[in-house]
BAVO-730104 format. One line per field, with one value per residue: residue number from 1; residue in three letters; y, x, z of N, C-alpha, C, CB in turn. Coordinates in nm, 3 decimals, m for minus. Glycine has a CB too. Example, Ala and Ser with C-alpha at 12.3 -4.5 7.8 and 13.67 -1.06 7.14 Angstrom:
! residues 2
n	(1 2)
res	(ALA SER)
nyy	(m0.569 m0.225)
nxx	(1.319 1.285)
nzz	(0.780 0.708)
cayy	(m0.450 m0.106)
caxx	(1.230 1.367)
cazz	(0.780 0.714)
cyy	(m0.330 0.003)
cxx	(1.320 1.290)
czz	(0.780 0.787)
cbyy	(m0.447 m0.060)
cbxx	(1.131 1.408)
cbzz	(0.905 0.572)
This chain:
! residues 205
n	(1 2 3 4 5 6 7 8 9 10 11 12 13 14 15 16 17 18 19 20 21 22 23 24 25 26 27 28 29 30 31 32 33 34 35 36 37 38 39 40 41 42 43 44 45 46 47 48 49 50 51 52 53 54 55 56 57 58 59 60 61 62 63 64 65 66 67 68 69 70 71 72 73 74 75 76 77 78 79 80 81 82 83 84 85 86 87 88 89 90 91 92 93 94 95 96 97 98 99 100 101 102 103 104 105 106 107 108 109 110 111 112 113 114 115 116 117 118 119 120 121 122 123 124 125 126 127 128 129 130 131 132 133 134 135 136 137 138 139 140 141 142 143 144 145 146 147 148 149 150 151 152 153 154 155 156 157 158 159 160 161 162 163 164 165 166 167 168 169 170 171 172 173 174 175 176 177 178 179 180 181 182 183 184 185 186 187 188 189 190 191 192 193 194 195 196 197 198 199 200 201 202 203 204 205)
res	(UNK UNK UNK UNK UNK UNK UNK UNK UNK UNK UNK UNK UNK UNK UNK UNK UNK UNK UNK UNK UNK UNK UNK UNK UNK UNK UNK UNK UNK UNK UNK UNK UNK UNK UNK UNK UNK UNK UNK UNK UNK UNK UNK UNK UNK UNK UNK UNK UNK UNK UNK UNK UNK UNK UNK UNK UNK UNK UNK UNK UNK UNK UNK UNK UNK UNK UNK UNK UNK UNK UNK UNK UNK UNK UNK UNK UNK UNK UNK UNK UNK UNK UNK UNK UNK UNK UNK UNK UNK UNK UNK UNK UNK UNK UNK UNK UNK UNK UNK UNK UNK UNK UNK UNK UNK UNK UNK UNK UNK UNK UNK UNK UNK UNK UNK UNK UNK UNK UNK UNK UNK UNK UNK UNK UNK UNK UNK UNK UNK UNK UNK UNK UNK UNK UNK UNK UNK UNK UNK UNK UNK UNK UNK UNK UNK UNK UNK UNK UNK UNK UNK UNK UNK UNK UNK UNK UNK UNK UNK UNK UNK UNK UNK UNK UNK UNK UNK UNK UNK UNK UNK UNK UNK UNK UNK UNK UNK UNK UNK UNK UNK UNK UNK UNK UNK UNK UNK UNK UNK UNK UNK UNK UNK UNK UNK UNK UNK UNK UNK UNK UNK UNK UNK UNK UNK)
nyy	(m0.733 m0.540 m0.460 m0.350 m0.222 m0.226 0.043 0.089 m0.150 m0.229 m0.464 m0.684 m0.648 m0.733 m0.656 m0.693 m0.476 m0.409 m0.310 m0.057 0.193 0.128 m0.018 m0.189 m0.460 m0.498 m0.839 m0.871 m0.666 m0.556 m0.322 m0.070 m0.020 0.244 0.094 0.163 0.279 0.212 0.088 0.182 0.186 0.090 m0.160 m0.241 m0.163 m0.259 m0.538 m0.522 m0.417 m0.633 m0.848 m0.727 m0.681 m0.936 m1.010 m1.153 m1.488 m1.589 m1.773 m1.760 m1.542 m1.360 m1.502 m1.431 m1.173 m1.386 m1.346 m1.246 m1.320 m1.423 m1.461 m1.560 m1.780 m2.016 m1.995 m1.832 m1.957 m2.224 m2.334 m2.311 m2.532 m2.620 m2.378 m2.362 m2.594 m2.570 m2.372 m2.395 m2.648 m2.512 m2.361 m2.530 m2.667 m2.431 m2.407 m2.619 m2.724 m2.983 m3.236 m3.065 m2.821 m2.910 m3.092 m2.851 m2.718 m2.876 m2.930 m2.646 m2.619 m2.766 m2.699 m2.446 m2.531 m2.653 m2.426 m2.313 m2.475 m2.471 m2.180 m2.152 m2.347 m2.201 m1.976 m2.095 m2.187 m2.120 m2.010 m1.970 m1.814 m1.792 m1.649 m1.814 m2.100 m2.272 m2.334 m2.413 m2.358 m2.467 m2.536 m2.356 m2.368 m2.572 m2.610 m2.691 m2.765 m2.738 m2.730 m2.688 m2.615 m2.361 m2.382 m2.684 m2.696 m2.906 m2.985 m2.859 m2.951 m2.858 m2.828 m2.817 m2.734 m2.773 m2.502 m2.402 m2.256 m2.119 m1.937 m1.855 m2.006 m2.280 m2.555 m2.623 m2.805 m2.940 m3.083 m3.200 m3.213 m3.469 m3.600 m3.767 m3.771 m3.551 m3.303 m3.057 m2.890 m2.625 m2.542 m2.460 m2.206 m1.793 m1.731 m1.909 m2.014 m1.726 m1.750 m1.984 m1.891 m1.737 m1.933 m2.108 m1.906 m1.859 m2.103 m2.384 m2.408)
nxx	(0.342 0.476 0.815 0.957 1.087 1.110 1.074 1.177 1.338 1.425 1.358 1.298 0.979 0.735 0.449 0.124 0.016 m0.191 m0.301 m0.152 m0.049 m0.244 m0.180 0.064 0.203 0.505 0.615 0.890 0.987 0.723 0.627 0.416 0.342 0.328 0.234 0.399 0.331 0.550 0.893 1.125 1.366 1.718 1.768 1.516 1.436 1.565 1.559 1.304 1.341 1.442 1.219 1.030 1.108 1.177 1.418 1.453 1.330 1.005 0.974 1.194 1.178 1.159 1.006 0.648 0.598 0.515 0.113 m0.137 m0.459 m0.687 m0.778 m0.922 m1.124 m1.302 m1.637 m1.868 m2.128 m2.052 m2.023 m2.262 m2.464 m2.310 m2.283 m2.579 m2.648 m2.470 m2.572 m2.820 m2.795 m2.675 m2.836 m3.089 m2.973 m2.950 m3.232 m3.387 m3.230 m3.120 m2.990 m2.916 m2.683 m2.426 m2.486 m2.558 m2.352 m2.186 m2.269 m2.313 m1.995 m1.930 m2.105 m1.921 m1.689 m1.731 m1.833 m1.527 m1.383 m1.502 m1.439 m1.144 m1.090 m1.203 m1.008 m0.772 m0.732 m0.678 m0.726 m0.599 m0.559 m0.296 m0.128 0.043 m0.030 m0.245 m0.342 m0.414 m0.383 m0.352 m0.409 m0.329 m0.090 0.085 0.127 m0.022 0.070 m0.123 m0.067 m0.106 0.044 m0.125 m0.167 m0.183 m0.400 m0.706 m0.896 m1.200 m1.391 m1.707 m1.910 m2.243 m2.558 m2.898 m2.934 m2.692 m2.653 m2.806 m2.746 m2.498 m2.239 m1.986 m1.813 m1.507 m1.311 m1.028 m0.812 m0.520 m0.381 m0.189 m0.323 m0.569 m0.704 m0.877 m0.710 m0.641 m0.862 m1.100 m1.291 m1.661 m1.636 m1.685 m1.892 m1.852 m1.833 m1.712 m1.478 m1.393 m1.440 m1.217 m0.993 m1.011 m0.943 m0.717 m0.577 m0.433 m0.613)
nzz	(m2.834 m2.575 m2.452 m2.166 m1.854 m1.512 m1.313 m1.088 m0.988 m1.229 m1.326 m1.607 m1.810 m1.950 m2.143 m2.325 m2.586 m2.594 m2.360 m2.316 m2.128 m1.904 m1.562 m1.433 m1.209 m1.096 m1.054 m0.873 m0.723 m0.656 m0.753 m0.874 m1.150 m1.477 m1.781 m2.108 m2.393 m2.607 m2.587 m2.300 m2.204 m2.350 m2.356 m2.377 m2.636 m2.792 m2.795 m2.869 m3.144 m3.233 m3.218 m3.383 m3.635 m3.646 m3.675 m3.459 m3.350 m3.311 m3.059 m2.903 m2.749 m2.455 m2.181 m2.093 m1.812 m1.530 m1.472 m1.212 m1.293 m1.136 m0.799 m0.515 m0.265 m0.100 m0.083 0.120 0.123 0.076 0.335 0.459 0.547 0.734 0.949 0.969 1.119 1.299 1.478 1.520 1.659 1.898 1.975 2.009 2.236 2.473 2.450 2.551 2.731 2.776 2.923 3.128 3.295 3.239 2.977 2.825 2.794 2.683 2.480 2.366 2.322 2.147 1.970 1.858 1.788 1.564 1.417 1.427 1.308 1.034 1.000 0.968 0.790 0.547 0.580 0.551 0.289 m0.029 m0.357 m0.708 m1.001 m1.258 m1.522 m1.600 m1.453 m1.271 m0.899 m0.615 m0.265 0.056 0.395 0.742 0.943 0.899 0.493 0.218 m0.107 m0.438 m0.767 m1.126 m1.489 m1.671 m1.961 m2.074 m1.976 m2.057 m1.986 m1.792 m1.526 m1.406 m1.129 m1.034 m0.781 m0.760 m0.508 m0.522 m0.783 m0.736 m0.584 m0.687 m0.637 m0.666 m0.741 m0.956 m1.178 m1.256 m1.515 m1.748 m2.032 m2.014 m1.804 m1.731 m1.525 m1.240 m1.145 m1.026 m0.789 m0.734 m0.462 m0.418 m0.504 m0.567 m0.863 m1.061 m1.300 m1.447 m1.392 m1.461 m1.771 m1.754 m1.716 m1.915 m2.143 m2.147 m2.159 m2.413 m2.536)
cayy	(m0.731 m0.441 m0.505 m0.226 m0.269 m0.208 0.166 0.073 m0.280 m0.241 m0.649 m0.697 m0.696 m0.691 m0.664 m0.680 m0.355 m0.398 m0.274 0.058 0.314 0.075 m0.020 m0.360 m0.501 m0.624 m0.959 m0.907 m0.554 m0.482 m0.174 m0.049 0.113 0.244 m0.003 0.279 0.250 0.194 0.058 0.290 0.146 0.047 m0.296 m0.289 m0.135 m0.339 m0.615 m0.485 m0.405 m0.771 m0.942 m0.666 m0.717 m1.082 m1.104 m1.253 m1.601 m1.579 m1.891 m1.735 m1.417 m1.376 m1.560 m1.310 m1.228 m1.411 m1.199 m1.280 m1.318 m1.440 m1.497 m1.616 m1.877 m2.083 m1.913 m1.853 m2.018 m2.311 m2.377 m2.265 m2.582 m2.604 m2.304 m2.371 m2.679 m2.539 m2.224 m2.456 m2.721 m2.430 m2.317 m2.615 m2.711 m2.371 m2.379 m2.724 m2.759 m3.122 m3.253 m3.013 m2.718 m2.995 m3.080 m2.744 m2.657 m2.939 m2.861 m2.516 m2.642 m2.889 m2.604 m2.368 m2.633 m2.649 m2.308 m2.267 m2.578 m2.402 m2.055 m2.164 m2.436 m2.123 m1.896 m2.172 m2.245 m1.993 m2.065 m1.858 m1.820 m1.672 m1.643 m1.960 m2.168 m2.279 m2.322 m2.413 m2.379 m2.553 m2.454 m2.281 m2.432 m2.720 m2.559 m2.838 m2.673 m2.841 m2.660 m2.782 m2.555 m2.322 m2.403 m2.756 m2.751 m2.969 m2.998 m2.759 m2.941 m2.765 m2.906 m2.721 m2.832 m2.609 m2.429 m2.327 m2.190 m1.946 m1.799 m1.864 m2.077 m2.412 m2.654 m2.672 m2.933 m2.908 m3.176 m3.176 m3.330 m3.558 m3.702 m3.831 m3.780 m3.428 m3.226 m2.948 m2.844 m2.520 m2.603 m2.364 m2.096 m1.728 m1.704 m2.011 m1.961 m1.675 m1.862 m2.116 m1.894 m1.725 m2.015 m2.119 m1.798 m1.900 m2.241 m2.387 m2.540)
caxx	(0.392 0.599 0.905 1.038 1.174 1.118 1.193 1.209 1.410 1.516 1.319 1.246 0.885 0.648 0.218 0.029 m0.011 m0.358 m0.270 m0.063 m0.145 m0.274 m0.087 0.105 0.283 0.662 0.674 1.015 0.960 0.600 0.616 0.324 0.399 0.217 0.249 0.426 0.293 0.692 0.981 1.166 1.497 1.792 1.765 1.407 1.399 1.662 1.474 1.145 1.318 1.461 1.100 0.950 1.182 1.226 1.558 1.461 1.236 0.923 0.998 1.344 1.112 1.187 0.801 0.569 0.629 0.349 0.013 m0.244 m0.577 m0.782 m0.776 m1.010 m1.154 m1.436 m1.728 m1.925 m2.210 m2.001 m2.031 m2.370 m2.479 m2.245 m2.358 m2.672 m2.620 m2.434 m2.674 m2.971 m2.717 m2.635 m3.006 m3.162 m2.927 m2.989 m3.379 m3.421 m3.157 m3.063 m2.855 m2.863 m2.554 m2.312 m2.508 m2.595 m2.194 m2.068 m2.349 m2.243 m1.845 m1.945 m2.146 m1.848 m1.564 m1.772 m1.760 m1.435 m1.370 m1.535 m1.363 m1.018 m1.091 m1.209 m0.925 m0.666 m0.779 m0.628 m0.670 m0.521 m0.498 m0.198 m0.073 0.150 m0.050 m0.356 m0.275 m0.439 m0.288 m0.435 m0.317 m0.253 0.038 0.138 0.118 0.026 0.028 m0.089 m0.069 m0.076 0.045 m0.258 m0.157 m0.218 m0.580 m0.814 m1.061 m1.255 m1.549 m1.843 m2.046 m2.367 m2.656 m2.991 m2.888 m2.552 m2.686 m2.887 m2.611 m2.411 m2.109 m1.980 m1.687 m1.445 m1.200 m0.923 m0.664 m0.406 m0.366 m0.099 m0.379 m0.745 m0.813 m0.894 m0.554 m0.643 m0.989 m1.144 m1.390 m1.713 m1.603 m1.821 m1.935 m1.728 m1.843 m1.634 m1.328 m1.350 m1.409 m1.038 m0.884 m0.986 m0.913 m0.575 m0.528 m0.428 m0.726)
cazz	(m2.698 m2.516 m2.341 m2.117 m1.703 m1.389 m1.311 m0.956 m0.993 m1.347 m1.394 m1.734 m1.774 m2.050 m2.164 m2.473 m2.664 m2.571 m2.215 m2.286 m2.084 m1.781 m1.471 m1.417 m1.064 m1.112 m1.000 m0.829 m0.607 m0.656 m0.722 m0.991 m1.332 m1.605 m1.912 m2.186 m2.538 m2.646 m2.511 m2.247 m2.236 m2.459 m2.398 m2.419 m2.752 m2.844 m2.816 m2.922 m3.265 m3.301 m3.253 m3.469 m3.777 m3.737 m3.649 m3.362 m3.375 m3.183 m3.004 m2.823 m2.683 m2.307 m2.139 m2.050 m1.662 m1.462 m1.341 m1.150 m1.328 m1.031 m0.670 m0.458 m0.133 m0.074 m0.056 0.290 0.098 0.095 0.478 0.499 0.605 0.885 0.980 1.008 1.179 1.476 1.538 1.541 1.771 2.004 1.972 2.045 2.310 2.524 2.500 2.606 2.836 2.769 2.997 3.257 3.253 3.174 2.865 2.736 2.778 2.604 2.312 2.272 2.311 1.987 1.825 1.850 1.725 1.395 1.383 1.429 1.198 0.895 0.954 0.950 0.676 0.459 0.585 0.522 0.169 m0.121 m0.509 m0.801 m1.175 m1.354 m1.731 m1.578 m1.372 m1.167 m0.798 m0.484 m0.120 0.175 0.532 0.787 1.006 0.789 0.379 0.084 m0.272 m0.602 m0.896 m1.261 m1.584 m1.759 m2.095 m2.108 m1.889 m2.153 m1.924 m1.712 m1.481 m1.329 m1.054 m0.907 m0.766 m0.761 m0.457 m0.570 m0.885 m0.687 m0.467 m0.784 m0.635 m0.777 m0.776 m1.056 m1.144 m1.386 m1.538 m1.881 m2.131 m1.951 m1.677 m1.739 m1.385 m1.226 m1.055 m0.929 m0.759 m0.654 m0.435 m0.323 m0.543 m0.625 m1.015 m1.099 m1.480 m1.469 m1.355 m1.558 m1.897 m1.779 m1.733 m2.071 m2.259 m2.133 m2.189 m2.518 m2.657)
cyy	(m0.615 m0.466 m0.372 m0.305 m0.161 m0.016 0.174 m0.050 m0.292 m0.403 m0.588 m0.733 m0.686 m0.719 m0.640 m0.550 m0.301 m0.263 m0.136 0.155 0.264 0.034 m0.178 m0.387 m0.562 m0.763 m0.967 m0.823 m0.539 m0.384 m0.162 0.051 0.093 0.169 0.105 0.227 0.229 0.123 0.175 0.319 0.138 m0.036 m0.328 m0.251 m0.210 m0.474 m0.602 m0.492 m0.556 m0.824 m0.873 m0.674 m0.827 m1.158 m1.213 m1.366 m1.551 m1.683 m1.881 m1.560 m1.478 m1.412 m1.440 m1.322 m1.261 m1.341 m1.279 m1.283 m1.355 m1.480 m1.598 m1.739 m1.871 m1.965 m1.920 m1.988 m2.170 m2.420 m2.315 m2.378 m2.601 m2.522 m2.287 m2.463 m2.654 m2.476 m2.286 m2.571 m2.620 m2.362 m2.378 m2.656 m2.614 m2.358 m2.501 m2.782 m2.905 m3.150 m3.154 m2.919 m2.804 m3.037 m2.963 m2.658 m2.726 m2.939 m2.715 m2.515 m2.680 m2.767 m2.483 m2.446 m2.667 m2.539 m2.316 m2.371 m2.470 m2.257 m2.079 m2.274 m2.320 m2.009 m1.925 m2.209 m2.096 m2.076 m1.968 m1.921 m1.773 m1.697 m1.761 m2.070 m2.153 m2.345 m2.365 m2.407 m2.373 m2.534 m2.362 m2.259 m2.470 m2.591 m2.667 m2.714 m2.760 m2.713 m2.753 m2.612 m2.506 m2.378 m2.555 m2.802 m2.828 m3.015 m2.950 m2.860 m2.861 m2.853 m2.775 m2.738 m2.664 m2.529 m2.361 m2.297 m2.113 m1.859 m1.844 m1.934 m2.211 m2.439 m2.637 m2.755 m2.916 m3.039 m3.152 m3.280 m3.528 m3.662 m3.713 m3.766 m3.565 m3.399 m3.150 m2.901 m2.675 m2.515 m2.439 m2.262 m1.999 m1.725 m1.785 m2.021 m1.891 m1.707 m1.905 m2.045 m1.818 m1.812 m2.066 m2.029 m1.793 m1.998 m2.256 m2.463 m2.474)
cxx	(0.490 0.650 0.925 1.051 1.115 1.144 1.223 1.337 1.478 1.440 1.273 1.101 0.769 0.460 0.243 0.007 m0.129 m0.396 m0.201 m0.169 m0.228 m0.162 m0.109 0.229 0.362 0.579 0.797 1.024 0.836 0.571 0.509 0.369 0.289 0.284 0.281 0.347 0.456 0.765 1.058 1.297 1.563 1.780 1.628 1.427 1.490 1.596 1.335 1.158 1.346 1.368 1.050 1.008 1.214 1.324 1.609 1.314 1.121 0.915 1.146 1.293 1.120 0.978 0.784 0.566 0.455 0.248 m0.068 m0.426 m0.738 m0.744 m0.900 m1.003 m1.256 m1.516 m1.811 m2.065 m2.171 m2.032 m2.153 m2.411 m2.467 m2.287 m2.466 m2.695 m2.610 m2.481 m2.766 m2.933 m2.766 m2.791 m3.082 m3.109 m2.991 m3.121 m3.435 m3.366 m3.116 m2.940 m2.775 m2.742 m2.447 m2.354 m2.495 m2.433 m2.118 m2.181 m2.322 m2.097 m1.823 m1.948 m2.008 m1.692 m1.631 m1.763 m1.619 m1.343 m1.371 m1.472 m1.232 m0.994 m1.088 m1.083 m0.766 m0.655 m0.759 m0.631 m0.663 m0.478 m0.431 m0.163 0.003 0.101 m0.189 m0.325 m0.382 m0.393 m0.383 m0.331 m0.310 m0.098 0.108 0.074 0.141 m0.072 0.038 m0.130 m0.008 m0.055 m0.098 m0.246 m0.208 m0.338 m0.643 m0.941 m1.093 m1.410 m1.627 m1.944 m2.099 m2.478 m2.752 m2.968 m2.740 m2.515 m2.754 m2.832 m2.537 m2.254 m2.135 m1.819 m1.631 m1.317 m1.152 m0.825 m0.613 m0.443 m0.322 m0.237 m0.492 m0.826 m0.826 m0.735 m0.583 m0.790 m1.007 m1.269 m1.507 m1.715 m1.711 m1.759 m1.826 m1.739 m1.764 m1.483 m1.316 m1.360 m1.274 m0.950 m0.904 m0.931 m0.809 m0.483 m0.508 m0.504 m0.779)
czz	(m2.679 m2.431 m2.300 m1.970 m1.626 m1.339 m1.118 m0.964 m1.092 m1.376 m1.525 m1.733 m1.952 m2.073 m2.304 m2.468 m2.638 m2.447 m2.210 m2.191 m1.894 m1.690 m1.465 m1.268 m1.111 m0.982 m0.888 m0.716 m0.582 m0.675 m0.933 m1.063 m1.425 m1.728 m2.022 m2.316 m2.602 m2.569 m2.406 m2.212 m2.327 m2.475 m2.436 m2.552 m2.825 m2.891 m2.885 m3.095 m3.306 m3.335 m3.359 m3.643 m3.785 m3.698 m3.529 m3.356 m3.268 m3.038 m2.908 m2.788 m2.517 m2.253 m2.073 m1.879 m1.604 m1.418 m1.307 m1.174 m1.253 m0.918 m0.593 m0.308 m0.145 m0.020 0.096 0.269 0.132 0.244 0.550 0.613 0.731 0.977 1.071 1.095 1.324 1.561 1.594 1.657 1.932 2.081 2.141 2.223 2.500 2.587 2.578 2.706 2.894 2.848 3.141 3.180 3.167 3.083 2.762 2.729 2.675 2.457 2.202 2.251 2.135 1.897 1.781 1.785 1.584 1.338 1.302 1.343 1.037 0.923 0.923 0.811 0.582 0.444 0.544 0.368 0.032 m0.250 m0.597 m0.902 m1.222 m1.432 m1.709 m1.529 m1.270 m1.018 m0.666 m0.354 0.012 0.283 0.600 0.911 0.900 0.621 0.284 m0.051 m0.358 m0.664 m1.043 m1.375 m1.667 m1.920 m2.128 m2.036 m2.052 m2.115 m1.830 m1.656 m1.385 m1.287 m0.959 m0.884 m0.776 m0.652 m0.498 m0.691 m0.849 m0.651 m0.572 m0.728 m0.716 m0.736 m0.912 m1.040 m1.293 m1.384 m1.764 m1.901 m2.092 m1.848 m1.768 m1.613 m1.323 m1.120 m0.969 m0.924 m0.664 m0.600 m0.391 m0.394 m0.567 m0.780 m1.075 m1.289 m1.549 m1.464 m1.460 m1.735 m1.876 m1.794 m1.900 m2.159 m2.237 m2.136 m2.345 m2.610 m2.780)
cbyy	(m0.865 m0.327 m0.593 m0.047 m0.264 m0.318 0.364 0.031 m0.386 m0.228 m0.775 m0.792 m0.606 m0.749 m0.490 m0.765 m0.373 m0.581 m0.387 0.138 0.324 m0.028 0.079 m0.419 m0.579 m0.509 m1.022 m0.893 m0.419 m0.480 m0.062 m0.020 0.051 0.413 m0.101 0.317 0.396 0.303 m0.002 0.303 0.071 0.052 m0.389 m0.246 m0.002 m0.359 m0.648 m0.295 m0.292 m0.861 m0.969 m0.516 m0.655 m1.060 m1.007 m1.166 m1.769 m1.582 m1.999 m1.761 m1.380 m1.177 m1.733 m1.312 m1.079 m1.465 m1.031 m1.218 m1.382 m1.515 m1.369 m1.661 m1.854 m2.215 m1.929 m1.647 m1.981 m2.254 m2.338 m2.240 m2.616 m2.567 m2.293 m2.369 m2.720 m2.489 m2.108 m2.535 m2.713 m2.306 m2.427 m2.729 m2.709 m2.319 m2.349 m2.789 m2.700 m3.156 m3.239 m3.149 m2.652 m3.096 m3.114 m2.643 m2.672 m3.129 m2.823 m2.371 m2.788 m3.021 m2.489 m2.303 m2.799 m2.683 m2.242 m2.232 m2.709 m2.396 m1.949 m2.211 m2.547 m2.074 m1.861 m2.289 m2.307 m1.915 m2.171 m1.784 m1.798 m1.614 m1.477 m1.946 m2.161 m2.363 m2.177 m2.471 m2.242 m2.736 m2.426 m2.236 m2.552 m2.966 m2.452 m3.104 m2.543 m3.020 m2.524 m2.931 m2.628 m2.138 m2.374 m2.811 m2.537 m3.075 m3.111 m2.593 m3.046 m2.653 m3.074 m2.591 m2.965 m2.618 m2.479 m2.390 m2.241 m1.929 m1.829 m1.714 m2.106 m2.365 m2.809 m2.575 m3.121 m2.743 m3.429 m3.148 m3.261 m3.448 m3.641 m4.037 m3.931 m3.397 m3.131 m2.827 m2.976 m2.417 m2.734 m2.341 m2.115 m1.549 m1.532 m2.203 m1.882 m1.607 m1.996 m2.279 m1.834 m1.674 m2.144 m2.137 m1.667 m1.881 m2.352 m2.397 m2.607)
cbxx	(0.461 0.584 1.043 0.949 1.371 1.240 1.106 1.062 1.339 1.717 1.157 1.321 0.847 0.723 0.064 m0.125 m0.006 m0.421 m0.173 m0.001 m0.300 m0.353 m0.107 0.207 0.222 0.905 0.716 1.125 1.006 0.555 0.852 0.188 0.584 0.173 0.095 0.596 0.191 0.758 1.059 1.107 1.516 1.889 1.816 1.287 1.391 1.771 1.468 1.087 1.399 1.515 0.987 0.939 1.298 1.275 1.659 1.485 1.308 0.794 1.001 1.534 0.927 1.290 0.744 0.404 0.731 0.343 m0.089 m0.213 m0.551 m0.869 m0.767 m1.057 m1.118 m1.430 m1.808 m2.017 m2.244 m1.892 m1.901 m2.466 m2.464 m2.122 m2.378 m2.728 m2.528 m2.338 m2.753 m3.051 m2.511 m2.524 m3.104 m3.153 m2.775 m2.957 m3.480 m3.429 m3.213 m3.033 m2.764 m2.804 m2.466 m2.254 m2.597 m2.743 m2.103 m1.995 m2.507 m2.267 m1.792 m2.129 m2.323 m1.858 m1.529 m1.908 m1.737 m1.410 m1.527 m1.717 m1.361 m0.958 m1.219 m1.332 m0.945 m0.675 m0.966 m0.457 m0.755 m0.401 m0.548 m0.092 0.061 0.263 0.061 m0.471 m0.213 m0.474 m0.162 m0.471 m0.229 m0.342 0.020 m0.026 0.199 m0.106 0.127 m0.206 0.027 m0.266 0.124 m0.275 m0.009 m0.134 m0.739 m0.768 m1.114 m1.282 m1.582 m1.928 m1.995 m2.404 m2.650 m3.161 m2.904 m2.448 m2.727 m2.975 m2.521 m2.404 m2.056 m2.016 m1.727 m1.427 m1.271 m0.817 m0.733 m0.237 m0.239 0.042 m0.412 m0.758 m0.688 m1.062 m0.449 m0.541 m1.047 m1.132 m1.343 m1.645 m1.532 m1.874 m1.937 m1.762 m1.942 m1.669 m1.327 m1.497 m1.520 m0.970 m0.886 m1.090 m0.968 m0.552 m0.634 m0.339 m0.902)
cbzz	(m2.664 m2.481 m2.374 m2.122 m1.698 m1.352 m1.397 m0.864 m0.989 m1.308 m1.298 m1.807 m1.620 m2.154 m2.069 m2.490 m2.798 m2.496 m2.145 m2.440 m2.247 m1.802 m1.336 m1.606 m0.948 m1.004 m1.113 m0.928 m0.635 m0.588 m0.680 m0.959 m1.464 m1.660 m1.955 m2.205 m2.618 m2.657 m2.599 m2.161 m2.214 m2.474 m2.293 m2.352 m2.780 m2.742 m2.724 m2.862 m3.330 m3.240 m3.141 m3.408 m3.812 m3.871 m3.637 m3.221 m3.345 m3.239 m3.127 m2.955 m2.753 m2.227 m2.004 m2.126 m1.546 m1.365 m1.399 m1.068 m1.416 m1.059 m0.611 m0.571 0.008 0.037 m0.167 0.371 m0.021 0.072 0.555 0.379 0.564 0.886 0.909 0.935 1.126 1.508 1.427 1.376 1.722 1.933 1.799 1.926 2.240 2.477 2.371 2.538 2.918 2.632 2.875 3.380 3.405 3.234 2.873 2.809 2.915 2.681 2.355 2.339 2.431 1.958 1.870 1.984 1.829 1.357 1.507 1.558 1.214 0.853 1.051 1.093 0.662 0.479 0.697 0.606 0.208 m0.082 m0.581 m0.744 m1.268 m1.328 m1.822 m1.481 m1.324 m1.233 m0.802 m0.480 m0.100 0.141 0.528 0.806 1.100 0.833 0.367 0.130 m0.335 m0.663 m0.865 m1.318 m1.644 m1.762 m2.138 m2.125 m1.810 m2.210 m1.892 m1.818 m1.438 m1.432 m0.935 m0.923 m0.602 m0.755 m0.360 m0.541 m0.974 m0.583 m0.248 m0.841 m0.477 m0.985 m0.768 m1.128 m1.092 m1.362 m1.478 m1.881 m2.221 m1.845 m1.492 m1.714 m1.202 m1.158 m1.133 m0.970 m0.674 m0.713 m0.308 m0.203 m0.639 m0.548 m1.072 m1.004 m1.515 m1.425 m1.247 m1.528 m1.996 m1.688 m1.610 m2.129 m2.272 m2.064 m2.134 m2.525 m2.575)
């Protein structure tokens, strides 16, 4: 691991060795830096030599600052259905003219409140993986966040039916050690395979 700071903020920040040479976002300003192959400071190197000789335990190392390993929202696939639903509503409603004007208004009113249902459901709906934590946030007035710790995930499920193995989305569902039951869901998601082998290659199983 290399510690060095901020040269905008001065935050303490550090990456794997792996990483020199690539660019990493403070946490605290945002501001992007290249990852040094060394320390660049006093205090960083200060530190750098304690862990490296010992004198300091690995277990009293400052935690690695949080990043962001995935983002994401429900996929469009997700609300295909709907979709399709309301087009073929709004469709149907127009060509056949059910109900006279005052039908075919309050058909395309319906078909357009499903719409506008499923865009804001998808636009309201944020989930995210980082070196700390798996996260969902639901909302766009009102804001409800669950999030559970990456380290103790022990179970990763995957649901997909034969359509949503073609367009490659999928559900996953995560819970710890601590529960039985599932915590946190990402519903809809694209190439949820991929998800789910980061969150593992970051969990502690």
């Amino acid at each position: 691991m290399i510690y060095y700071g901020c040269p905008k903020c001065q935050a303490a920040m550090s990456s794997p060795e792996s990483l020199a040479g690539q660019t990493e976002t403070c946490l605290e300003c945002g501001n992007v830096t290249v990852i040094p192959s060394s320390p660049v400071t006093p205090v960083a190197a200060s530190l750098q030599e304690g862990f490296d000789s010992g004198i300091l335990s690995e277990d009293k190392k400052p935690q690695e600052p949080e990043r962001i390993l995935w983002s994401g929202m429900p996929s469009h696939w997700q609300y295909m259905g709907s979709y399709v639903f309301s087009a073929l509503l709004m469709l149907a409603s127009v060509i056949t003219g059910i109900g006279g004007a005052i039908g075919v208004t309050a058909m395309i009113l319906i078909s357009s409140l499903i719409l506008l249902f499923c865009i804001l459901d998808r636009i309201g709906t944020r989930y995210c993986v980082t070196t700390h934590k798996v996260t969902t946030h639901r909302g766009i007035l009102s804001r409800d966040i669950n999030e559970i710790p990456i380290g103790p995930i022990r179970q990763i499920l995957l649901k997909q039916g034969i359509i949503d193995r073609m367009v490659d989305i999928g559900t996953l569902g995560f819970s710890t050690s601590a529960s039985s039951e599932i915590e946190v869901v990402f519903r809809g998601i694209h190439e949820p395979l991929k998800v789910k082998k980061i969150v593992q290659s970051h969990s502690e199983n």
